[in-house]
TORNU-949351 format. One record per residue (C-alpha): residue number from 1; residue in three letters; x, y, z. Coordinates in steps of 0.02 Angstrom, whole numbers, plus 32768, in hexadecimal, padded with zeros to 4 digits. Example, Ala and Ser with C-alpha at 12.3 -4.5 7.8 and 13.67 -1.06 7.14 Angstrom:
// residues 2
@pos 1, code ALA, c1 8267, c2 7F1F, c3 8186 $
@pos 2, code SER, c1 82AC, c2 7FCB, c3 8165 $
// end
This chain:
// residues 113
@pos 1, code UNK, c1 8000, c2 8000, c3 8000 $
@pos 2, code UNK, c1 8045, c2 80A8, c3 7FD4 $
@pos 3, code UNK, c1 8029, c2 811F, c3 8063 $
@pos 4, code UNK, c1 802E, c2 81D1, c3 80AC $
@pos 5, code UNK, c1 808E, c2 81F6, c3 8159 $
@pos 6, code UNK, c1 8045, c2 828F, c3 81AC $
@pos 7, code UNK, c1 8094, c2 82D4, c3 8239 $
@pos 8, code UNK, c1 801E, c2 831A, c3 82BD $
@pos 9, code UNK, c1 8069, c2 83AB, c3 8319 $
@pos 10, code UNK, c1 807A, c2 83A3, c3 83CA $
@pos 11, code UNK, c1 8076, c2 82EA, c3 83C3 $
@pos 12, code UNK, c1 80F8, c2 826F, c3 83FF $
@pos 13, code UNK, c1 80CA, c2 8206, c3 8369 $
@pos 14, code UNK, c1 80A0, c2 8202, c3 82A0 $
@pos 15, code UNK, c1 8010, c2 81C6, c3 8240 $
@pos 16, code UNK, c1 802E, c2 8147, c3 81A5 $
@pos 17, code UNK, c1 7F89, c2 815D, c3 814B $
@pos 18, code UNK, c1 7F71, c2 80CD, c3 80B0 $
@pos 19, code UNK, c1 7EC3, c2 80B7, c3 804E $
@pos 20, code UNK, c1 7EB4, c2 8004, c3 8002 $
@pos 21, code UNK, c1 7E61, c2 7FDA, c3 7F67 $
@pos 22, code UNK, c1 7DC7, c2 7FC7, c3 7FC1 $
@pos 23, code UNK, c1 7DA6, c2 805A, c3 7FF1 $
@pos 24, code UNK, c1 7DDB, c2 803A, c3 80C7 $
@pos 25, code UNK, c1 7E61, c2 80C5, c3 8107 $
@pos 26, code UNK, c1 7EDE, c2 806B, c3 8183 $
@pos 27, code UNK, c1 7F4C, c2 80DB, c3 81FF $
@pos 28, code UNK, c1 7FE4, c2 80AC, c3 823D $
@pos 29, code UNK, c1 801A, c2 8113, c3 82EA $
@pos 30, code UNK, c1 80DE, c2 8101, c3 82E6 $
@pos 31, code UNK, c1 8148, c2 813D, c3 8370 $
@pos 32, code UNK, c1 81E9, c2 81AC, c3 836C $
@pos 33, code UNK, c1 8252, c2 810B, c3 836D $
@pos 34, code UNK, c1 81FB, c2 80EA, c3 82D3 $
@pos 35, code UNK, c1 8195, c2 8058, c3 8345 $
@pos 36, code UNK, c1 80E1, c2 8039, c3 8305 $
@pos 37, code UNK, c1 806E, c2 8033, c3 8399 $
@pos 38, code UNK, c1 7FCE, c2 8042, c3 835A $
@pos 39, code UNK, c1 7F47, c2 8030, c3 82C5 $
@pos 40, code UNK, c1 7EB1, c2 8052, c3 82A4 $
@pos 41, code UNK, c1 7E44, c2 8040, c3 81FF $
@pos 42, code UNK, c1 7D9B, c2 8087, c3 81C8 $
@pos 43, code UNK, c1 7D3E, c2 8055, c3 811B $
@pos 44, code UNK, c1 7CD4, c2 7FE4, c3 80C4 $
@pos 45, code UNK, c1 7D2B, c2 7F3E, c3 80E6 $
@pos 46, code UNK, c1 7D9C, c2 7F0D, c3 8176 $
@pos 47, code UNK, c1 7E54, c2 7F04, c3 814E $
@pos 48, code UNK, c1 7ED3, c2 7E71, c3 8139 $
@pos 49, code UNK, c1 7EE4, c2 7E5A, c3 8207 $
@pos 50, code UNK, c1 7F68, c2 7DEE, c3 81E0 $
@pos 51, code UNK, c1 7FD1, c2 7E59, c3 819C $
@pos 52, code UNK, c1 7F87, c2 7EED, c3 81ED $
@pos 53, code UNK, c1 7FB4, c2 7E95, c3 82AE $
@pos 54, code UNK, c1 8053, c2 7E4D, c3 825E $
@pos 55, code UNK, c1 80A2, c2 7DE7, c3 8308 $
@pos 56, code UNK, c1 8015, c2 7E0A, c3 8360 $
@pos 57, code UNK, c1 7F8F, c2 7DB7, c3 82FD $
@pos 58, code UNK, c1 7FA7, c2 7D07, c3 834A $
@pos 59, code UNK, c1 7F97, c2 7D53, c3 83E4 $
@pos 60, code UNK, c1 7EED, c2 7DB7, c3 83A5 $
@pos 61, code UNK, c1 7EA8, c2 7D09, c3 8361 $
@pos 62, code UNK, c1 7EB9, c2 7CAE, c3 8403 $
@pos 63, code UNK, c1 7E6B, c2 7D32, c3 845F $
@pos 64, code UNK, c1 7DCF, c2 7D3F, c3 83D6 $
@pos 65, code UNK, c1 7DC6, c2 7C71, c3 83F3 $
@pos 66, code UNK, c1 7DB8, c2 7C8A, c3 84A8 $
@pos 67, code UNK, c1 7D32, c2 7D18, c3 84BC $
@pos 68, code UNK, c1 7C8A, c2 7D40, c3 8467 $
@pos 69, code UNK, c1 7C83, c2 7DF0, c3 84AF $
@pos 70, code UNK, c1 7C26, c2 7E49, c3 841E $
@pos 71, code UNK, c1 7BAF, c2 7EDA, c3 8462 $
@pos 72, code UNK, c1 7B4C, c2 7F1F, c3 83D8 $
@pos 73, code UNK, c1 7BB1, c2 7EF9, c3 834E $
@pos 74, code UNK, c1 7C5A, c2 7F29, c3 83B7 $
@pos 75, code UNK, c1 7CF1, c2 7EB8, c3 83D5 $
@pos 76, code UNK, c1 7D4B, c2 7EF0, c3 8463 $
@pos 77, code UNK, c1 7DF2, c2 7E6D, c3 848A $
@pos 78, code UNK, c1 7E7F, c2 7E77, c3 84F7 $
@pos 79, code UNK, c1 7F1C, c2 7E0B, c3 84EC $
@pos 80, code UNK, c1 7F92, c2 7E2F, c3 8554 $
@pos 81, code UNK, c1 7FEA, c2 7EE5, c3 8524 $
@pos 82, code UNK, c1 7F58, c2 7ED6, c3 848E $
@pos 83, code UNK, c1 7EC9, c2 7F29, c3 8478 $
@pos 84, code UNK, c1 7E62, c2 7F11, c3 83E9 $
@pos 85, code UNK, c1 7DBB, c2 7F5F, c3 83C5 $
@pos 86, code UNK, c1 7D58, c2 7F67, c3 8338 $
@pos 87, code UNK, c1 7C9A, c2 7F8F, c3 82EB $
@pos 88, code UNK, c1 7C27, c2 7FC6, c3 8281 $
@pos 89, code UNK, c1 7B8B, c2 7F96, c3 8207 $
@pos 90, code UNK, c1 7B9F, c2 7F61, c3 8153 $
@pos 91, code UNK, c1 7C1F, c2 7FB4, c3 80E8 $
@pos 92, code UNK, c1 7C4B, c2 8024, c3 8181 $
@pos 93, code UNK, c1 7CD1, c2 7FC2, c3 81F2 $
@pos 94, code UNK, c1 7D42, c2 802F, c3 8264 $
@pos 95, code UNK, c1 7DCA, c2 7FE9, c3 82E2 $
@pos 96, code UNK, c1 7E5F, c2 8008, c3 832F $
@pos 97, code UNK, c1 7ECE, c2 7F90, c3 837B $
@pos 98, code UNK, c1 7F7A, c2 7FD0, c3 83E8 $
@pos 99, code UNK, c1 7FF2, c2 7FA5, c3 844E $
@pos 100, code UNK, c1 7FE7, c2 7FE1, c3 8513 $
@pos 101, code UNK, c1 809D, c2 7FE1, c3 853E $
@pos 102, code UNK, c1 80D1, c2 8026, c3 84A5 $
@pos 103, code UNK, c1 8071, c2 80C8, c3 84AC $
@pos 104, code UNK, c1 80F3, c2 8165, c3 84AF $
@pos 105, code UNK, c1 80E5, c2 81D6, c3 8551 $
@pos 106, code UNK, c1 8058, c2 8254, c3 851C $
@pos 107, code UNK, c1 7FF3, c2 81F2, c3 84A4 $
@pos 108, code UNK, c1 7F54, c2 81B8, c3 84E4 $
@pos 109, code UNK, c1 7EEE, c2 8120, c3 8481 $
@pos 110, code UNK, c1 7E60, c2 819D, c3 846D $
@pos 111, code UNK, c1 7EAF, c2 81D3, c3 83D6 $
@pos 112, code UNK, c1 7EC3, c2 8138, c3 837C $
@pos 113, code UNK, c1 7E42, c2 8143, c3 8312 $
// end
């Protein structure tokens, strides 16, 4: 995916922002070390998790194998450091997954969006 970085001023962090053929925008939230710590997508179809989650997506299937906690079309999991959410209606799907011990000092997971 070919992708824009936009730096948000004030931030300890920078936004990767790709658009797949589909149509779904994916962020990437990358710290100064150049560390991503969390995504988050919005669009008509949900990602490729598995290459979205990268190492972590083992971790993310165990946890959706062990828990059917869906409220109202929300999936809320936590793994360990990972938090994964995600949600929507037909051909709307937002969701964010990050990393808690990886946020930089300052950022706060309200913004991953």
């Amino acid at each position: 995916m070919q992708s824009a970085v936009r730096v948000t001023p004030g931030m300890p962090y920078s936004v990767h922002e790709m658009r797949d053929p589909n149509g779904t925008t994916v962020r990437e939230f990358v710290s100064p070390a150049g560390e991503v710590f969390a995504v988050s997508w919005q669009g008509p179809y949900v990602p490729n998790l598995r290459q979205l989650l990268g190492g972590y997506f083992d971790q993310y299937m165990s946890a959706a194998e062990n828990s059917q906690r869906m409220h109202r079309r929300v999936r809320h999991l936590e793994a360990g450091d990972l938090v994964f959410e995600s949600g929507g209606h037909m051909r709307f799907i937002v969701g964010r997954a990050y990393l808690r011990s990886k946020l930089p000092q300052g950022a706060s997971v309200d913004v991953i969006r």
